[in-house]
LOLO-460965 format. One record per atom (N, C-alpha, C): x, y, z; atom name; residue in three letters; residue number from 0. Coordinates in Angstrom, 3 decimals, padded with zeros to 6 digits, m for minus. Example, Ala and Ser with C-alpha at 12.3 -4.5 7.8 and 13.67 -1.06 7.14 Angstrom:
2
<drenfi east="013.190" north="m005.690" up="007.800" site="N" code="ALA" pos="0"/>
<drenfi east="012.300" north="m004.500" up="007.800" site="CA" code="ALA" pos="0"/>
<drenfi east="013.200" north="m003.300" up="007.800" site="C" code="ALA" pos="0"/>
<drenfi east="012.850" north="m002.250" up="007.080" site="N" code="SER" pos="1"/>
<drenfi east="013.670" north="m001.060" up="007.140" site="CA" code="SER" pos="1"/>
<drenfi east="012.900" north="000.030" up="007.870" site="C" code="SER" pos="1"/>
//
This chain:
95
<drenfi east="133.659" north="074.287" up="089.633" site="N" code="UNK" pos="0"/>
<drenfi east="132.210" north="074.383" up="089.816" site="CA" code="UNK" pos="0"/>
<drenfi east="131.880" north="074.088" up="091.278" site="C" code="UNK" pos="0"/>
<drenfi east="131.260" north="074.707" up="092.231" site="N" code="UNK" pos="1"/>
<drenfi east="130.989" north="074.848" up="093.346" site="CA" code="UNK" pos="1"/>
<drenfi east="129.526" north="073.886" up="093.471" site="C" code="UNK" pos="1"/>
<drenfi east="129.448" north="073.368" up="094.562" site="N" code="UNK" pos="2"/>
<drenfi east="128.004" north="072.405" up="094.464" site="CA" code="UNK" pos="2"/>
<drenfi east="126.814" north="073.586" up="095.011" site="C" code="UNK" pos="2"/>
<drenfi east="125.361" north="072.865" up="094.869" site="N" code="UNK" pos="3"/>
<drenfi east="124.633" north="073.763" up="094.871" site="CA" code="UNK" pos="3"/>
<drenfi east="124.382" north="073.664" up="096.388" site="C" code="UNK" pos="3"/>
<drenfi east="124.013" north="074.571" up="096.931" site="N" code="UNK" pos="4"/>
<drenfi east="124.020" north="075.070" up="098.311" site="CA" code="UNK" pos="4"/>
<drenfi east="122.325" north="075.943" up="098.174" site="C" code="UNK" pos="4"/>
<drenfi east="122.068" north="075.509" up="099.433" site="N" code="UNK" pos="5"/>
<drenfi east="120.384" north="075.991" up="099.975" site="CA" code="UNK" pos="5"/>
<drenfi east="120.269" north="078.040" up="099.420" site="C" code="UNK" pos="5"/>
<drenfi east="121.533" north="078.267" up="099.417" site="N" code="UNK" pos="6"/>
<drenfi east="120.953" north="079.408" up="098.669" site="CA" code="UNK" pos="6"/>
<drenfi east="120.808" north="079.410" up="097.456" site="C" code="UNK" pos="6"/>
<drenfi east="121.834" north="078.401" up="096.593" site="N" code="UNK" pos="7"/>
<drenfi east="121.211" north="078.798" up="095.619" site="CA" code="UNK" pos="7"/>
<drenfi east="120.120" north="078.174" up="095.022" site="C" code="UNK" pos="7"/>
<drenfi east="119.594" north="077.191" up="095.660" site="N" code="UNK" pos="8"/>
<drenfi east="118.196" north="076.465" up="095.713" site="CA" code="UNK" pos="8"/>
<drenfi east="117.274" north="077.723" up="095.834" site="C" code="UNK" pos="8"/>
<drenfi east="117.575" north="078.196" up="096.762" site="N" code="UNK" pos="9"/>
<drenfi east="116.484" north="079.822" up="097.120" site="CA" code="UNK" pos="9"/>
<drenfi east="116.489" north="080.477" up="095.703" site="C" code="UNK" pos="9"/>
<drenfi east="117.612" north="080.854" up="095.344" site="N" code="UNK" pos="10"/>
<drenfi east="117.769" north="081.947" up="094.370" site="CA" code="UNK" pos="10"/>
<drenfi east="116.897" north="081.499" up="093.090" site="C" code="UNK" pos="10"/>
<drenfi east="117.130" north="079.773" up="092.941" site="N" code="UNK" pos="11"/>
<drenfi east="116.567" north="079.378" up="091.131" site="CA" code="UNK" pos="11"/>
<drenfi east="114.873" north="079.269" up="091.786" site="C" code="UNK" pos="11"/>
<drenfi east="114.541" north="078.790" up="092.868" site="N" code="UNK" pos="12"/>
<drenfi east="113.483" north="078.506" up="093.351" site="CA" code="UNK" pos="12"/>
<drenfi east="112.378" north="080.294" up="093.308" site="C" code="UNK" pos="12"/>
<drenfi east="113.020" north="081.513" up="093.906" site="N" code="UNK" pos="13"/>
<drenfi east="112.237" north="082.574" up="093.829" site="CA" code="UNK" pos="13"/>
<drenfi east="112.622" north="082.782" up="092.448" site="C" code="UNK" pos="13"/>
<drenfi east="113.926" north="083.056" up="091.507" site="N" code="UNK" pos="14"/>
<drenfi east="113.663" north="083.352" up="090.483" site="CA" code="UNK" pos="14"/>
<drenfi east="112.340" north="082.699" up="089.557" site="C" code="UNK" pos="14"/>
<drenfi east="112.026" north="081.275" up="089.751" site="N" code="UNK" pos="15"/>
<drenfi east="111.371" north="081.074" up="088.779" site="CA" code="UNK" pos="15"/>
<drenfi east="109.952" north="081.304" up="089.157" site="C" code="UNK" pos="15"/>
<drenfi east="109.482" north="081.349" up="090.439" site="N" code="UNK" pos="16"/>
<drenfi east="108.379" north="081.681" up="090.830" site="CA" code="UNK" pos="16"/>
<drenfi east="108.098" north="083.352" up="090.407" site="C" code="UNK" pos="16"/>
<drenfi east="109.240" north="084.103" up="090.202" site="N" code="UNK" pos="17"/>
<drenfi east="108.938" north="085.440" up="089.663" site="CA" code="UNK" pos="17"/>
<drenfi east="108.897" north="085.544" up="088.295" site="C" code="UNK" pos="17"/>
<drenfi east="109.201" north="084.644" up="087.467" site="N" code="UNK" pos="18"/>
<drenfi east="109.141" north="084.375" up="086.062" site="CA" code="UNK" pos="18"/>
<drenfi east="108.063" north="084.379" up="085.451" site="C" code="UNK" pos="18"/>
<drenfi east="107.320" north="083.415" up="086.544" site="N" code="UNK" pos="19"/>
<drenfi east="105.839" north="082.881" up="086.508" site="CA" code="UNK" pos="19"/>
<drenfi east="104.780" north="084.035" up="087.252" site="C" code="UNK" pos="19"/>
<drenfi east="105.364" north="085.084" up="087.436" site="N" code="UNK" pos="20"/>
<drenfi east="104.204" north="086.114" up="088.232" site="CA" code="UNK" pos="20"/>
<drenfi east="104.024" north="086.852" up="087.207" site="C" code="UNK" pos="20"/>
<drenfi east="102.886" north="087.579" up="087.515" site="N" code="UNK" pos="21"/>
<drenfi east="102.395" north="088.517" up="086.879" site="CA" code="UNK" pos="21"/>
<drenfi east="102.959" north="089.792" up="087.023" site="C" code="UNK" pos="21"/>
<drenfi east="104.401" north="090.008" up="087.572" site="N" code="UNK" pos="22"/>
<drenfi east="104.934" north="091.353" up="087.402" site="CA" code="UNK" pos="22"/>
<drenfi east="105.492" north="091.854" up="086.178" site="C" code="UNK" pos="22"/>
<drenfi east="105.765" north="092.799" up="086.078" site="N" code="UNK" pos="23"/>
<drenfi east="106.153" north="093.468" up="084.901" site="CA" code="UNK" pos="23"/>
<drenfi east="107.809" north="093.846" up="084.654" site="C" code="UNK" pos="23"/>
<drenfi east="108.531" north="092.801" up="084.194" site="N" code="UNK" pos="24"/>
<drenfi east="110.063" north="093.187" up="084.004" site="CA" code="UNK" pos="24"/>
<drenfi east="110.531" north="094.886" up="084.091" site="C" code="UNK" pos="24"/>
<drenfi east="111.443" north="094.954" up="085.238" site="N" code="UNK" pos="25"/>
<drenfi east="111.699" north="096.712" up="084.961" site="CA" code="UNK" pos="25"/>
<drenfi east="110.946" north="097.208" up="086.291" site="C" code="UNK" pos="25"/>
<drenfi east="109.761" north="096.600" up="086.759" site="N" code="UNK" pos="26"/>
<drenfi east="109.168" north="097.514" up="087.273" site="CA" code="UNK" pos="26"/>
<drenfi east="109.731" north="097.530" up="088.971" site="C" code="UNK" pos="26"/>
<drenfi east="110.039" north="098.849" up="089.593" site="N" code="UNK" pos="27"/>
<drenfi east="110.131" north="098.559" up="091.007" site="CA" code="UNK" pos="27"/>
<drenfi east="109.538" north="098.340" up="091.797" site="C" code="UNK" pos="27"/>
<drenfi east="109.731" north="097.306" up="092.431" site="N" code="UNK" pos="28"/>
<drenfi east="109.013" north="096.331" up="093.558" site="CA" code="UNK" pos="28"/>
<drenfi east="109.710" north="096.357" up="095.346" site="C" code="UNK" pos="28"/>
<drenfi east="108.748" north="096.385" up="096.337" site="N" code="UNK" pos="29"/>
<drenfi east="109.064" north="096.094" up="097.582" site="CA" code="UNK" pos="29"/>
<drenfi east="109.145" north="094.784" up="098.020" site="C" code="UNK" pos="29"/>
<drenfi east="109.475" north="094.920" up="099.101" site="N" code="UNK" pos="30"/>
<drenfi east="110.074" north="093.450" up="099.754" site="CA" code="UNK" pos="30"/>
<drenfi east="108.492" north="092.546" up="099.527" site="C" code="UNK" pos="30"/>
<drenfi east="107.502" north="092.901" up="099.950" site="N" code="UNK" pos="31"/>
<drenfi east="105.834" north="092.932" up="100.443" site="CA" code="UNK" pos="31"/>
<drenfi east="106.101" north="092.148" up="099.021" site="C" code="UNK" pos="31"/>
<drenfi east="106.107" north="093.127" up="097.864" site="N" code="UNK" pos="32"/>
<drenfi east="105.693" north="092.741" up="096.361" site="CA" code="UNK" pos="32"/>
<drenfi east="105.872" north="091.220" up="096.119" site="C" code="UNK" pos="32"/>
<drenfi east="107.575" north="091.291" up="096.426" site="N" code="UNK" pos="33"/>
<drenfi east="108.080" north="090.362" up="096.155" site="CA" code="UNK" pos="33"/>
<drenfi east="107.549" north="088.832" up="096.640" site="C" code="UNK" pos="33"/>
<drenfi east="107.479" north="089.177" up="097.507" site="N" code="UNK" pos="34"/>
<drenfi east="107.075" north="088.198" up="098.578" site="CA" code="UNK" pos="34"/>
<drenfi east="105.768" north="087.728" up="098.037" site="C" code="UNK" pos="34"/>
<drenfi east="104.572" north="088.722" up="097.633" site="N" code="UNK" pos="35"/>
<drenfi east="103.261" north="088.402" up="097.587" site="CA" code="UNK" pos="35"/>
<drenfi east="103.368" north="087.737" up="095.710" site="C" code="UNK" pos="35"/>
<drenfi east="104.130" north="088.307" up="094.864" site="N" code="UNK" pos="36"/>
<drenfi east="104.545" north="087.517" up="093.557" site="CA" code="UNK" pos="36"/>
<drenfi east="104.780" north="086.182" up="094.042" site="C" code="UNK" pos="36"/>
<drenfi east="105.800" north="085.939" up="094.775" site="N" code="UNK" pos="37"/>
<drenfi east="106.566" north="084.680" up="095.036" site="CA" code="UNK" pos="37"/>
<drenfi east="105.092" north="083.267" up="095.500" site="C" code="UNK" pos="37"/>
<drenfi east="104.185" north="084.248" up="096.409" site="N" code="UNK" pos="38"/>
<drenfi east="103.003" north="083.633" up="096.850" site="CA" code="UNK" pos="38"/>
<drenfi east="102.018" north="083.421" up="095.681" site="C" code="UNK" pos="38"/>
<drenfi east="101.775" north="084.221" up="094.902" site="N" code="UNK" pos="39"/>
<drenfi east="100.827" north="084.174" up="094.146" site="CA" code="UNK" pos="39"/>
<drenfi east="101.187" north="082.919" up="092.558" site="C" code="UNK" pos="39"/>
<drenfi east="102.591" north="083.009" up="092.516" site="N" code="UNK" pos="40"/>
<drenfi east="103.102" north="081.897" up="091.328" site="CA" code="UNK" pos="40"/>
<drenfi east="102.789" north="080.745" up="091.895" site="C" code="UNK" pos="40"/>
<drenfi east="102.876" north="080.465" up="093.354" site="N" code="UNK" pos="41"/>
<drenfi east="103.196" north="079.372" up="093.527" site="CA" code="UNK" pos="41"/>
<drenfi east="101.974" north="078.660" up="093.768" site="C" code="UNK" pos="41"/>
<drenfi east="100.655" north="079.453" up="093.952" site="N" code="UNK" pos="42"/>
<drenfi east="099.322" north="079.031" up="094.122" site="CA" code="UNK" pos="42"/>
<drenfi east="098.866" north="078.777" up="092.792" site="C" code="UNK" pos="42"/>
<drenfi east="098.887" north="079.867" up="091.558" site="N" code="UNK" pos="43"/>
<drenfi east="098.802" north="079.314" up="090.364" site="CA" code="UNK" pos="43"/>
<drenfi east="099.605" north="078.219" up="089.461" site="C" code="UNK" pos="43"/>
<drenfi east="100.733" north="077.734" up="090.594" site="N" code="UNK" pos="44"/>
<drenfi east="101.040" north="076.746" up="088.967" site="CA" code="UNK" pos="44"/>
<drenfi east="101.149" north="075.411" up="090.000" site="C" code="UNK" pos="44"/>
<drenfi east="100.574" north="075.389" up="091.364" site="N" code="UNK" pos="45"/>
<drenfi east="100.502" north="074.676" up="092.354" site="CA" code="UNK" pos="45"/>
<drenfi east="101.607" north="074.020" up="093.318" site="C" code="UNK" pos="45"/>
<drenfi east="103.179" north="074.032" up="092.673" site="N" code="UNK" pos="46"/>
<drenfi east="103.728" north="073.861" up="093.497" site="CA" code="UNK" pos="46"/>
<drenfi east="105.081" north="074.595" up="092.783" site="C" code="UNK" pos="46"/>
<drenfi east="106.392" north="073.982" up="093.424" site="N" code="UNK" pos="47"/>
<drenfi east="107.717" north="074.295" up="092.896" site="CA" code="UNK" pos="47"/>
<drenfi east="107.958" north="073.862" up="091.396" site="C" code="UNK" pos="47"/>
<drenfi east="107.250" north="072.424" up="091.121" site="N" code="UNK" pos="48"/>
<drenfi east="107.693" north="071.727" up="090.253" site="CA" code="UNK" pos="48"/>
<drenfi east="106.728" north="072.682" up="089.153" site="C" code="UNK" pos="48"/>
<drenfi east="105.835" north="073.244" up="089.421" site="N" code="UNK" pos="49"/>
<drenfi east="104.701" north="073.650" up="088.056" site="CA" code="UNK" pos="49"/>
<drenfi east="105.447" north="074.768" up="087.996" site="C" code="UNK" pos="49"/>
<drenfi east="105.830" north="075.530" up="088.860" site="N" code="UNK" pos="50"/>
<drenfi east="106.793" north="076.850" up="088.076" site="CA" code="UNK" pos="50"/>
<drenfi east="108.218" north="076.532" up="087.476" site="C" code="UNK" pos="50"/>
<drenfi east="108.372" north="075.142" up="087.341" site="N" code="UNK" pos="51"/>
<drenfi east="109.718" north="075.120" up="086.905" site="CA" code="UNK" pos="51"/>
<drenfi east="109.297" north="074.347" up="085.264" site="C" code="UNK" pos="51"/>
<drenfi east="108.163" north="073.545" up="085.363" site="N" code="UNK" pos="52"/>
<drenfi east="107.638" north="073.566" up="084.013" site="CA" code="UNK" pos="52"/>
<drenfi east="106.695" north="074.400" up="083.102" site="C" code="UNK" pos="52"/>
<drenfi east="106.619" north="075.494" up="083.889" site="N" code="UNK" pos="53"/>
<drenfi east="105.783" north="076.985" up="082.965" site="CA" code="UNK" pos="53"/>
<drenfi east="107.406" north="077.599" up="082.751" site="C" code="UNK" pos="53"/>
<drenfi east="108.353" north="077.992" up="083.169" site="N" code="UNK" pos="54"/>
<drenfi east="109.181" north="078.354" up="083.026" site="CA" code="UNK" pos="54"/>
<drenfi east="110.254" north="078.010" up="081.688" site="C" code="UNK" pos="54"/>
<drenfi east="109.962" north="076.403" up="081.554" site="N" code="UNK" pos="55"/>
<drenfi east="110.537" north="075.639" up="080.307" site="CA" code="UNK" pos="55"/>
<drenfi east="109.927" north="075.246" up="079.324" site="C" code="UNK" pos="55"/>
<drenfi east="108.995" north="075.968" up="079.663" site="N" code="UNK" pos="56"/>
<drenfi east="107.699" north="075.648" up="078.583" site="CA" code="UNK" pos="56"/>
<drenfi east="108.284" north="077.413" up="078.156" site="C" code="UNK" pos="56"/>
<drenfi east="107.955" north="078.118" up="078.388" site="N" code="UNK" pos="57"/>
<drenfi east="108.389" north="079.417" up="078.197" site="CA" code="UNK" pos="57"/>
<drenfi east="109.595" north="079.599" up="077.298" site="C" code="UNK" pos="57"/>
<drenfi east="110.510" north="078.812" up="077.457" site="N" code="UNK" pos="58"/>
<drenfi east="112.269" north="078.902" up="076.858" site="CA" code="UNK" pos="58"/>
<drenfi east="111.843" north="078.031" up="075.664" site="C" code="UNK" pos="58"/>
<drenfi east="110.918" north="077.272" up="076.015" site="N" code="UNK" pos="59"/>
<drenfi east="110.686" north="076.342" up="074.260" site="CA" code="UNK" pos="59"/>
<drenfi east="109.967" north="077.507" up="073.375" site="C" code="UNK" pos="59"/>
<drenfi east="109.031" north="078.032" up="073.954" site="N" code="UNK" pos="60"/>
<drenfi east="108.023" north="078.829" up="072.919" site="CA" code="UNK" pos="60"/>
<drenfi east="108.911" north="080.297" up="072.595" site="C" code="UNK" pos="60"/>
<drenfi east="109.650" north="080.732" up="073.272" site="N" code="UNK" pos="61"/>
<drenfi east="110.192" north="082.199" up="072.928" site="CA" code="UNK" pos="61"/>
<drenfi east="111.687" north="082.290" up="073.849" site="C" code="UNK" pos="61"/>
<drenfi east="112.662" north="081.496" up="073.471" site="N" code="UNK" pos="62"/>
<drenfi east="113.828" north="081.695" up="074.293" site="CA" code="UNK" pos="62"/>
<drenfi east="114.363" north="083.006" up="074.762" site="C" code="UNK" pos="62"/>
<drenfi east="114.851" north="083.774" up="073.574" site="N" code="UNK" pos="63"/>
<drenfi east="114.932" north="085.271" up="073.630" site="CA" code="UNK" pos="63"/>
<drenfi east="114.024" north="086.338" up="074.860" site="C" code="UNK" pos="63"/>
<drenfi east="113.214" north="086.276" up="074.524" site="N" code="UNK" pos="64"/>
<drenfi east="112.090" north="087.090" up="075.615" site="CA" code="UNK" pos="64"/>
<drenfi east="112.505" north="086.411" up="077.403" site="C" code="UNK" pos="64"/>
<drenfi east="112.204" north="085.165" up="077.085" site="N" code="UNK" pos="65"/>
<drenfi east="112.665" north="084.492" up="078.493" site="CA" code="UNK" pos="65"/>
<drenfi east="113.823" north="084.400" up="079.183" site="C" code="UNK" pos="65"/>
<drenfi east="114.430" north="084.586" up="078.323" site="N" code="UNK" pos="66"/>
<drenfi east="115.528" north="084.363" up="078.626" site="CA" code="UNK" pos="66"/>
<drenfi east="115.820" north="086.653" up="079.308" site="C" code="UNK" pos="66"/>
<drenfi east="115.298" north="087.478" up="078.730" site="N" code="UNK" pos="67"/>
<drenfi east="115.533" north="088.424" up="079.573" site="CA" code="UNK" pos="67"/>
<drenfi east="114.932" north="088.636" up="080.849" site="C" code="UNK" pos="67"/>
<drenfi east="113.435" north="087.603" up="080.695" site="N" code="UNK" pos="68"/>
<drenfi east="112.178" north="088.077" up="081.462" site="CA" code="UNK" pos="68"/>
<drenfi east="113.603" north="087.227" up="082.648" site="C" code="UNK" pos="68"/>
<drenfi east="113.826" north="086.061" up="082.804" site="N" code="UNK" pos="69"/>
<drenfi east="114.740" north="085.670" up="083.732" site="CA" code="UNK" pos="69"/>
<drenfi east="115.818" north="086.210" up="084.421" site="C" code="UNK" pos="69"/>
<drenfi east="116.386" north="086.869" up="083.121" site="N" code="UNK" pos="70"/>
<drenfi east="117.643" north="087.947" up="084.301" site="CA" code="UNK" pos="70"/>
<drenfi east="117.290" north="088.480" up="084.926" site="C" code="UNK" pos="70"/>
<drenfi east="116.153" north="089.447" up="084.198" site="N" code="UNK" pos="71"/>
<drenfi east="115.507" north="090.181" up="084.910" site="CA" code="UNK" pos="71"/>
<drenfi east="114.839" north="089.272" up="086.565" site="C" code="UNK" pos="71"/>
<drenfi east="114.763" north="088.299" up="086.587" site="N" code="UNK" pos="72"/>
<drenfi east="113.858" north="087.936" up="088.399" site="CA" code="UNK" pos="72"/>
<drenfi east="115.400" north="087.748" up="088.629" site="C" code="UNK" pos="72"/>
<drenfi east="115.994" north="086.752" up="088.025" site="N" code="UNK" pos="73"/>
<drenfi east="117.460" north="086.716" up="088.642" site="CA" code="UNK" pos="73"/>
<drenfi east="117.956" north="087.415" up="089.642" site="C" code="UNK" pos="73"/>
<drenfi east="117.792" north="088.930" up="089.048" site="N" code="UNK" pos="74"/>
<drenfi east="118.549" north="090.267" up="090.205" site="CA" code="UNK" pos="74"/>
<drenfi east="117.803" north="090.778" up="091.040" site="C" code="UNK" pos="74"/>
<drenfi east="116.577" north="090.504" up="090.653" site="N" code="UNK" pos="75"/>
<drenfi east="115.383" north="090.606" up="091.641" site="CA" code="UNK" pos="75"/>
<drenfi east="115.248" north="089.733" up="092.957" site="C" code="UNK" pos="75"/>
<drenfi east="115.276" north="088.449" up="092.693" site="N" code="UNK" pos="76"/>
<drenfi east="115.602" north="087.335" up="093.492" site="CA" code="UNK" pos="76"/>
<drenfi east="116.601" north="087.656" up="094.242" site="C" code="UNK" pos="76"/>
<drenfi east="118.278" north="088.151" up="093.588" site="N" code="UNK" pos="77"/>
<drenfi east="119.148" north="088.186" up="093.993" site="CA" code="UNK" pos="77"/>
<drenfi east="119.447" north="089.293" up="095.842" site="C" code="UNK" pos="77"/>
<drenfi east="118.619" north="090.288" up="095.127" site="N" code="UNK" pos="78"/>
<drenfi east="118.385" north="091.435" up="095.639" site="CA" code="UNK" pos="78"/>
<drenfi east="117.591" north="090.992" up="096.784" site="C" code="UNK" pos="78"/>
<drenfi east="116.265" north="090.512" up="096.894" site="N" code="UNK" pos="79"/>
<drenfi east="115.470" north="090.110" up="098.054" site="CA" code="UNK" pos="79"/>
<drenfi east="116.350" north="088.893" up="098.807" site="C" code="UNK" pos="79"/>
<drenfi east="117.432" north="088.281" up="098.217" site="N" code="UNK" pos="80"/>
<drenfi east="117.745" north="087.775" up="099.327" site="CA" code="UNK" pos="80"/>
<drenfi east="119.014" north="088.066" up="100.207" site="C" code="UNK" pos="80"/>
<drenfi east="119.449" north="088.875" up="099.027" site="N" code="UNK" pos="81"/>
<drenfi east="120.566" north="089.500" up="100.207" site="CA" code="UNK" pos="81"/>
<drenfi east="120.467" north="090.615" up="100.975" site="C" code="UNK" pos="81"/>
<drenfi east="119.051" north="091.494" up="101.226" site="N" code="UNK" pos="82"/>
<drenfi east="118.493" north="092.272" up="101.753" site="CA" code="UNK" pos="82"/>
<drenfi east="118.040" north="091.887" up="103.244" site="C" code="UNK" pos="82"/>
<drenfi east="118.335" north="092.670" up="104.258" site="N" code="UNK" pos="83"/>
<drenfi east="118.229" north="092.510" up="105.745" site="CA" code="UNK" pos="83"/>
<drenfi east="116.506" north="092.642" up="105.981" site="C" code="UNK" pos="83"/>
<drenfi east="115.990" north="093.704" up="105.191" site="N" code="UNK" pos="84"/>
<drenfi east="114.900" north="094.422" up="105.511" site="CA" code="UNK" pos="84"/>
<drenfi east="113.807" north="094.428" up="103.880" site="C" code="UNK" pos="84"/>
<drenfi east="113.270" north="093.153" up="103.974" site="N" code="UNK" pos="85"/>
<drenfi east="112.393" north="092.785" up="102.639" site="CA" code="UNK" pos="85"/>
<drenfi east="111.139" north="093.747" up="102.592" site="C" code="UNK" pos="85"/>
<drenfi east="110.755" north="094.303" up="103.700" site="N" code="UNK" pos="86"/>
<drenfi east="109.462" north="095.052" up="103.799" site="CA" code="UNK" pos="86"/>
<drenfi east="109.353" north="096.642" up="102.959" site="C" code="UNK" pos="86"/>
<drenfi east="111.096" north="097.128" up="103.201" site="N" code="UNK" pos="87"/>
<drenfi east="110.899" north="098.618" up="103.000" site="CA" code="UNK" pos="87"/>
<drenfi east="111.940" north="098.934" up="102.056" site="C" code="UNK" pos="87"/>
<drenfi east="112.461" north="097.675" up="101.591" site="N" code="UNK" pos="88"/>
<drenfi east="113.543" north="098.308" up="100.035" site="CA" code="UNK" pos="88"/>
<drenfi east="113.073" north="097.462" up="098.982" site="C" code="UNK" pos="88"/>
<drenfi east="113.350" north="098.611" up="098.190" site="N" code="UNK" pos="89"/>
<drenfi east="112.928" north="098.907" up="096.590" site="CA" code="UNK" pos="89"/>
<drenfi east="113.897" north="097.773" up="095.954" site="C" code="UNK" pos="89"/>
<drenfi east="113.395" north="096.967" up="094.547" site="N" code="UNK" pos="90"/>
<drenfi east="114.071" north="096.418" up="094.049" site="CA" code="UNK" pos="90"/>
<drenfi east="113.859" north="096.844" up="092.747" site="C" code="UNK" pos="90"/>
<drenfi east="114.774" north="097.247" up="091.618" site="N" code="UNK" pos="91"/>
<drenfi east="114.381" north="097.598" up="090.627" site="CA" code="UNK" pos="91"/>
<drenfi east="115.933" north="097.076" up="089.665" site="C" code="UNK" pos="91"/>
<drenfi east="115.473" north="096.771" up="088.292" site="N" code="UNK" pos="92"/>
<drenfi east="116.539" north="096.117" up="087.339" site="CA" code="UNK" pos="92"/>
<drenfi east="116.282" north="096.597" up="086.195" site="C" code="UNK" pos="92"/>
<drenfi east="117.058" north="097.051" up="085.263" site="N" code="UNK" pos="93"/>
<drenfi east="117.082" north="097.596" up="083.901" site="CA" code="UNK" pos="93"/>
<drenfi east="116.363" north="096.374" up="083.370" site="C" code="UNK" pos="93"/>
<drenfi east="115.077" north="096.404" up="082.637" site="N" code="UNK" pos="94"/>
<drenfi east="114.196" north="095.970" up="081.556" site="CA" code="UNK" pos="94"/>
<drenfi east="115.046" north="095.454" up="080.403" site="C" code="UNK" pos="94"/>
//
């Protein structure tokens, strides 16, 4: 088991802020999108810590569903951060 390292702080940190957005699993998104999701979770649930308890509040009420809605930001997340150029590529993940 490898210790956790500032990326992958990044990775659980945007995944769950995209968990908590109002995007639509499946749908393709730009760097902009991403970015403005990532902004917009984090104003509605007020900080890091409120998207990480809407998120587990989520896995109590419907594990199944959440548990895809998550892969799904997972590769999304994954994708915006290993991307050079967040402004002008497409991110998109099988639903």
């Amino acid at each position: 088991m490898c210790d956790l390292n500032e990326s992958h702080l990044a990775l659980g940190r945007i995944t769950d802020a995209l968990f908590c957005s109002g995007l639509e699993a499946g749908a393709v998104l730009t760097g902009s999108q991403v970015g403005q999701a990532v902004n917009e979770a984090l104003s509605a649930h007020r900080d890091w810590n409120g998207l990480t308890r809407a998120v587990r509040a989520a896995f109590a009420k419907a594990p199944a569903e959440a548990a895809c809605r998550e892969e799904w930001c997972r590769r999304v997340a994954e994708a915006a951060l290993s991307s050079a150029d967040l402004t002008s590529d497409r991110y998109s993940s099988l639903a």
